[in-house]
C-alpha positions in Angstrom: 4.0 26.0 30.2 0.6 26.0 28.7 -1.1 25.2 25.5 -1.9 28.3 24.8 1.6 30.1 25.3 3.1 27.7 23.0 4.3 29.4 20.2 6.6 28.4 16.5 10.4 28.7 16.3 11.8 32.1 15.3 11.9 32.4 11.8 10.0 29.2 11.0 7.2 30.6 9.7 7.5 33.2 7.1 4.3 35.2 6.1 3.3 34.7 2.4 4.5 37.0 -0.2 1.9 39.4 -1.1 3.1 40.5 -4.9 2.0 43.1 -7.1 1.3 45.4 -4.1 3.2 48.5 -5.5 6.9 49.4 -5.1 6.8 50.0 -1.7 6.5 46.6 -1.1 9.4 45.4 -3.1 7.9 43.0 -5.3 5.8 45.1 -7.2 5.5 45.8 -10.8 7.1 42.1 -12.4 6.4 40.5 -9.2 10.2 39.3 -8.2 9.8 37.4 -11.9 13.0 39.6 -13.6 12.2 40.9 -17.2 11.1 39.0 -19.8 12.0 35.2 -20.6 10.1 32.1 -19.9 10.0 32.2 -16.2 8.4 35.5 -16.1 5.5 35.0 -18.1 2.2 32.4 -17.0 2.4 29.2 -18.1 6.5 29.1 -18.3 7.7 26.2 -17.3 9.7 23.4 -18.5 9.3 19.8 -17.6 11.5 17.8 -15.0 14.9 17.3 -15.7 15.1 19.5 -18.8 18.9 21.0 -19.1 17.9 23.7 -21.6 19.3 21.2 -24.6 21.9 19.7 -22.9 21.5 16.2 -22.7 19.7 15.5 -19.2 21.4 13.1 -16.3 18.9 11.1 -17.0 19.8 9.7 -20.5 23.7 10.4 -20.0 24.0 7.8 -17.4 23.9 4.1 -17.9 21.2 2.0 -17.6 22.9 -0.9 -15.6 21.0 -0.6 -12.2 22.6 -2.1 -9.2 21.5 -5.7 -9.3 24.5 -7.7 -9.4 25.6 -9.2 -12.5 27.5 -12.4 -10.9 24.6 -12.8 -8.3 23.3 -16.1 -10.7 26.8 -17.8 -10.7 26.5 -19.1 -7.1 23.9 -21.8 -6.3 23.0 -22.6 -2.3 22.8 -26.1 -1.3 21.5 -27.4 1.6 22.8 -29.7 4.4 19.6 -32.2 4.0 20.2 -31.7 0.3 23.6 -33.2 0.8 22.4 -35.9 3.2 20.1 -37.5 0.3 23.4 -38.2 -1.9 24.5 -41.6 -2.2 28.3 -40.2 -2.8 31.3 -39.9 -1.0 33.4 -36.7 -2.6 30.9 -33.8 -3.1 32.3 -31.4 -5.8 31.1 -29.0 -7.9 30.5 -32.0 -11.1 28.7 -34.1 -8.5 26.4 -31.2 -7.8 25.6 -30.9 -11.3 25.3 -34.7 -11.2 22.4 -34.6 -8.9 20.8 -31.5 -10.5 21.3 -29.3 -7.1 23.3 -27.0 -9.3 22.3 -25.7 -12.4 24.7 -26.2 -15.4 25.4 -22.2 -15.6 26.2 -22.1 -12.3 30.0 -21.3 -11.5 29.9 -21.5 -7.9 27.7 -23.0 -5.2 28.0 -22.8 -1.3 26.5 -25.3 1.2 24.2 -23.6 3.7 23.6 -25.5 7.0 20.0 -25.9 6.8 18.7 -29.6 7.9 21.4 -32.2 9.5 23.8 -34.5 7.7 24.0 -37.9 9.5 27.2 -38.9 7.4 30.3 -38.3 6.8 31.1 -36.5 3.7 34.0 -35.4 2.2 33.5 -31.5 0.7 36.2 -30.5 -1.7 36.1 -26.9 -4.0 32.9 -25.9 -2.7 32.4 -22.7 -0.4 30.8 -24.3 3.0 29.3 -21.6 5.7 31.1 -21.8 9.5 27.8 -23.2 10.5 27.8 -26.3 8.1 31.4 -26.8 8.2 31.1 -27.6 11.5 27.9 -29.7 11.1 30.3 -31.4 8.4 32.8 -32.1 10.7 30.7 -33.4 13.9 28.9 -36.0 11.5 32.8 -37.2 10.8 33.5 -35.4 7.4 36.3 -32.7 6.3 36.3 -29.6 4.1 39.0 -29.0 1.5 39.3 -25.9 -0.1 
């Protein structure tokens, strides 16, 4: 094969309509535009969307989006986090204590990121695999 004896898929290009060529051509006359109505004359064209009254998809669906409405009730805490705290049983109220959670917060799960050098005693709070176990080598237990 050579450059010059490549050549387009069959049927990928199509030659360009050449309207208003007489009848023999098939697109003579009205140009394949039908008979009267807006899309036969210049200029006749309605904007994006437009449903010819109807109310468009548009403005029937809801505005909601997709962020997640429950993504604000969980707070992360950290392992060093945990490792500055002077208490024993960590909670959910001795997060809030310590300001790591906010006071809206419903939820909070403690990410291993840092080390813990004590052991602690986690009880109601979601723990990752990785910080349970960094939890439990430093002498601590998780309770659900």
């Amino acid at each position: 094969m050579r450059l010059n004896e490549i050549r387009s898929a069959e049927g990928s290009r199509t030659e360009r309509r050449r309207v208003g060529r007489g009848i023999g051509s098939g697109l003579g006359k009205t140009c394949g535009r039908g008979h009267k109505g807006q899309h036969s004359r210049s200029g006749g064209f309605h904007k994006v969307g437009f449903e010819g009254g109807q109310m468009p998809l548009q403005r029937r669906l809801p505005k909601v989006g997709f962020a997640s409405k429950t993504a604000g009730d969980c707070a992360e805490v950290f392992l060093y986090e945990l490792a500055n705290l002077k208490i024993e049983v960590i909670d959910l109220a001795a997060l809030r204590e310590a300001n790591l959670v906010k006071r809206l917060q419903k939820r909070a799960k403690i990410v291993s990121k840092g080390e813990i050098g004590r052991a602690i005693r986690v009880k109601g709070v979601a723990v990752t695999a990785g910080a349970k176990a960094a939890i439990e080598a430093a002498g601590g237990s998780v309770e659900a």
